[in-house]
C-alpha positions in Angstrom: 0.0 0.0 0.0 2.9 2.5 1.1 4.6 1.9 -2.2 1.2 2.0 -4.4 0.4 5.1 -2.9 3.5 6.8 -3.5 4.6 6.2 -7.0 1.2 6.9 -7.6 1.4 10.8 -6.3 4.8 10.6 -7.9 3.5 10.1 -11.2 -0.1 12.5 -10.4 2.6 15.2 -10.2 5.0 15.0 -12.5 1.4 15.0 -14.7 0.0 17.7 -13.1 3.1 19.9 -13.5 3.4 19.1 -17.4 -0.4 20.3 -17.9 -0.1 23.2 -15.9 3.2 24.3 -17.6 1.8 24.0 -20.6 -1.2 25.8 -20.0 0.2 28.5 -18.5 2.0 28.6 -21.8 -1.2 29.0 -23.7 -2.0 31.6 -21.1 0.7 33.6 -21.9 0.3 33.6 -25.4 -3.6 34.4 -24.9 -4.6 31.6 -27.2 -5.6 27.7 -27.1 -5.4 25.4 -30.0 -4.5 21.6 -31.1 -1.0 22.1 -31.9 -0.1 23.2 -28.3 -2.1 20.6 -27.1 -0.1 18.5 -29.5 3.0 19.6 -27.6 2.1 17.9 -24.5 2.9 13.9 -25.3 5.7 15.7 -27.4 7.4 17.5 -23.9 7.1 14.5 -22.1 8.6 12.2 -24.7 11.6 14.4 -25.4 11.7 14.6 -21.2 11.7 11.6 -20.5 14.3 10.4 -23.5 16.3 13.8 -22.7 16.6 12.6 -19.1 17.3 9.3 -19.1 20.2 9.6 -22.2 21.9 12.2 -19.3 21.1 9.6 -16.6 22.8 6.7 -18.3 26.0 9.0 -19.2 25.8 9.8 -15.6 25.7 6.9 -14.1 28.6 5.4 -16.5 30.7 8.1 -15.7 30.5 7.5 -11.7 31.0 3.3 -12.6 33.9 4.2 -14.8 35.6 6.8 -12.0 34.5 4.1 -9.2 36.4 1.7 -11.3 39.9 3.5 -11.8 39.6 4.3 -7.9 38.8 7.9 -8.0 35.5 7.6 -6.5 33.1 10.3 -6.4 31.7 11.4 -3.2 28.2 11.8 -2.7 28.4 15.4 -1.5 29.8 15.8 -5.2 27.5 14.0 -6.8 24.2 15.8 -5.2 26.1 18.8 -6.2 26.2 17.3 -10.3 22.7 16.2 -10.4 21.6 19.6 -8.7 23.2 21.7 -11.7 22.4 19.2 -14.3 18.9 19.7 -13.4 19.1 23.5 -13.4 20.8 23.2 -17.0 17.2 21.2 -17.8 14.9 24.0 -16.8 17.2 25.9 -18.7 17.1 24.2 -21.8 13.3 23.7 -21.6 13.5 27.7 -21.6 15.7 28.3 -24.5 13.9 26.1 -26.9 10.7 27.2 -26.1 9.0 28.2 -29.3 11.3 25.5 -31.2 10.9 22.5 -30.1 8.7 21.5 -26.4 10.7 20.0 -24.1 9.8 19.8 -20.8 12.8 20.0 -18.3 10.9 18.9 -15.0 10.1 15.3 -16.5 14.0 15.5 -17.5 14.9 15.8 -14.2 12.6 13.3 -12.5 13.9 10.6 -15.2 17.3 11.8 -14.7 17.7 10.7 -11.4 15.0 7.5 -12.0 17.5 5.8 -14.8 20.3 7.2 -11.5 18.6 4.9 -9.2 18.8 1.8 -11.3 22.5 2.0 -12.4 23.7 2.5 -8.8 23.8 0.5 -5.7 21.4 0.2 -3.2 23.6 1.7 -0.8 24.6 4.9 -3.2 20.7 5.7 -4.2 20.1 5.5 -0.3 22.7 7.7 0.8 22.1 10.5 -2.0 18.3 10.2 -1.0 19.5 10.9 2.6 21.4 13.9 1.6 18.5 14.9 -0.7 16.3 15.1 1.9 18.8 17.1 4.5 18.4 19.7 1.8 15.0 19.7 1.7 14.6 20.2 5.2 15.5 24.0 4.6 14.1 24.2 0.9 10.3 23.3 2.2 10.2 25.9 4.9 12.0 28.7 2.3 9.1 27.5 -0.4 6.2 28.0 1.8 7.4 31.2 3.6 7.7 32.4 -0.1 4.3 31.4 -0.7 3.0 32.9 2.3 4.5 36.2 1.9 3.4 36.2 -1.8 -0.5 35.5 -0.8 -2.5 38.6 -0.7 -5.5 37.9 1.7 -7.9 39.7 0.1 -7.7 37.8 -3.0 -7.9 34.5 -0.6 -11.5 36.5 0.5 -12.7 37.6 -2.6 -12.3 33.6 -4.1 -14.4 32.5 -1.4 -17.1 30.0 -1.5 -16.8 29.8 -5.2 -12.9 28.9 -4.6 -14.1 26.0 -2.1 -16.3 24.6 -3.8 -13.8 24.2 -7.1 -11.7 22.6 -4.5 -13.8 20.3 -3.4 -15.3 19.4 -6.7 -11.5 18.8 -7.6 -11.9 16.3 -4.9 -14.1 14.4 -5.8 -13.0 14.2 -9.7 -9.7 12.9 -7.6 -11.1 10.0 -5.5 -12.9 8.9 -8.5 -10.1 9.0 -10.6 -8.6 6.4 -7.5 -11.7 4.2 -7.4 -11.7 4.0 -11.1 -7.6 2.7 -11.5 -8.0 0.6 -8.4 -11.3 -1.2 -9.6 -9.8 -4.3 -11.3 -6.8 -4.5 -8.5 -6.4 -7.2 -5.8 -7.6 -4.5 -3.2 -10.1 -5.1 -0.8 -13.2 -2.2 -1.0 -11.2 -1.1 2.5 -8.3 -0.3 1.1 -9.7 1.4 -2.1 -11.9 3.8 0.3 -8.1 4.5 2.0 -6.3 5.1 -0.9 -8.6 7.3 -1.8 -8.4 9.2 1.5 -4.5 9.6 1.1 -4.8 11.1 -1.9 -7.1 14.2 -0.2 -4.1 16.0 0.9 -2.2 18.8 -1.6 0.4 21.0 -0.8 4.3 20.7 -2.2 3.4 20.7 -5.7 0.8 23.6 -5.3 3.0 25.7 -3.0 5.6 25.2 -5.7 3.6 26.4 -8.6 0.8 28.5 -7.4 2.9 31.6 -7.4 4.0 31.1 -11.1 1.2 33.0 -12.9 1.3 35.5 -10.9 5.5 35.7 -11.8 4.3 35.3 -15.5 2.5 38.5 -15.3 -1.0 36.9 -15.8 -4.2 38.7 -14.5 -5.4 35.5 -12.8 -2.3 34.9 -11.1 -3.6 36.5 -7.5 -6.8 34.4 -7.8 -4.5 31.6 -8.4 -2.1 31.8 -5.7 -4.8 32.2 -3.7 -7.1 29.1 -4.3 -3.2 27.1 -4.5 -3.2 28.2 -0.8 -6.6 27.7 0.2 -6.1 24.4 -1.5 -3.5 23.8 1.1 -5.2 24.9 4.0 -8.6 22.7 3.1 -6.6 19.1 1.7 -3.5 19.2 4.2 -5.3 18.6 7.7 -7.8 16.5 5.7 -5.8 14.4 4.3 -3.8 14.3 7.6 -6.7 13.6 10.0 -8.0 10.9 7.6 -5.3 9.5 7.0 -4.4 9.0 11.0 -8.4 8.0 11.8 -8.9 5.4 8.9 -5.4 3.6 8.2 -6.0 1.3 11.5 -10.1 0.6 10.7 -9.4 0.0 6.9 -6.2 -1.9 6.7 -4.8 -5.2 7.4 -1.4 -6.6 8.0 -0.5 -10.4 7.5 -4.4 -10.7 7.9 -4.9 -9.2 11.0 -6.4 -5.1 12.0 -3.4 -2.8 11.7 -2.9 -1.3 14.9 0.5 0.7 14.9 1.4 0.0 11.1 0.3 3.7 10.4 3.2 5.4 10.7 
């Protein structure tokens, strides 16, 4: 369950973010039509093949130092994969207009094709210093985010902005029950997986101030329902999460009881 439920929001993001890039896009240039939406399957194509050709390099490069005993340290590497995924974002930038690329799916390949081509050991340890870093990059992002909201905004979207939330919701947890429906999951487990897909908060924090950096006219209202979004799904999610997991799943055929965590 742990696993399904996290590749799962891996994957709703990485989908989410190549949609809303791409809209905004079309935003931007104050029209919609089939060859942008065209672009989409070919920005994640060129990602995903862009990202992976640089993983596999990558990862040959570390074997073959490893292998004449000038081993890389992991500090070092964290520091590569960092800069090589800036240099995505850039290039996603520079050929915009050209050819659609999109840099994020790059990066997220990148360090997939990373993963298999290393040890179990390395991938561990560079997800250990990964997250150290994170530790300061998630409270920079979200006192970004909250310095960037303009309350009023958050006022003025209102009931209307709720109930688009909530709507959203429930488009989500059908969009669960409809990919689980053929699984081995019992009805239990469905209704949980569900529930642990209520919460929202990284990717929107991340992204809900971009239109307004664009320049758009909707990017207040935007930031502002990202927040409320945030506010509504996080504790939901949360709360469900912690008064559910215990009723609605089993372990080794017996009521979880402190497998929650």
């Amino acid at each position: 369950m742990p696993q399904l439920i996290l590749a799962g929001a891996s994957c709703d993001d990485v989908y989410v973010i190549v949609l809303f890039t791409t809209f905004a896009s079309m935003a931007q240039g104050g029209q919609a039509s089939p060859t942008a939406l065209l672009e989409i399957p070919v920005s994640v194509v060129l990602g995903i093949a862009l990202g992976a050709g640089v993983g596999l390099l990558l990862g040959w490069f570390f074997e073959r130092a490893f292998a004449h005993r000038r081993t890389v340290r992991n500090s070092t590497k964290v520091i590569v994969i960092l800069g090589l995924s800036f240099l995505f974002l850039a290039i996603e930038n520079v050929l915009k207009g050209f050819v659609p690329v999109s840099g994020l799916l790059a990066v997220v390949s990148m360090a997939c094709v990373l993963k298999r081509r290393s040890t179990a050991f390395v991938s561990r340890r560079l997800s250990e210093k990964f997250g150290k870093l994170w530790i300061a990059a998630e409270l920079i992002l979200f006192v970004l985010v909250g310095a960037a909201v303009d309350i009023r905004y958050t006022m003025q979207a209102g009931a209307a902005a709720v109930g688009m939330i909530l709507l959203s919701l429930l488009f989500r947890c059908a969009g669960v029950a409809l990919c689980t429906l053929h699984t081995s999951l019992t009805g239990k487990e469905r209704l949980f997986c569900a529930i642990a897909y209520l919460p929202k908060a990284t990717v929107q924090a991340a992204i809900g101030s971009v239109p307004l950096a664009m320049g758009l006219p909707c990017g207040q209202i935007v930031l502002s329902a990202a927040v409320l979004a945030i506010l509504l799904t996080a504790p939901l999610g949360a709360f469900g999460i912690d008064l559910t997991c215990r009723r609605l799943l089993t372990k080794d055929g017996k009521a979880s009881s402190d497998q929650c965590a």
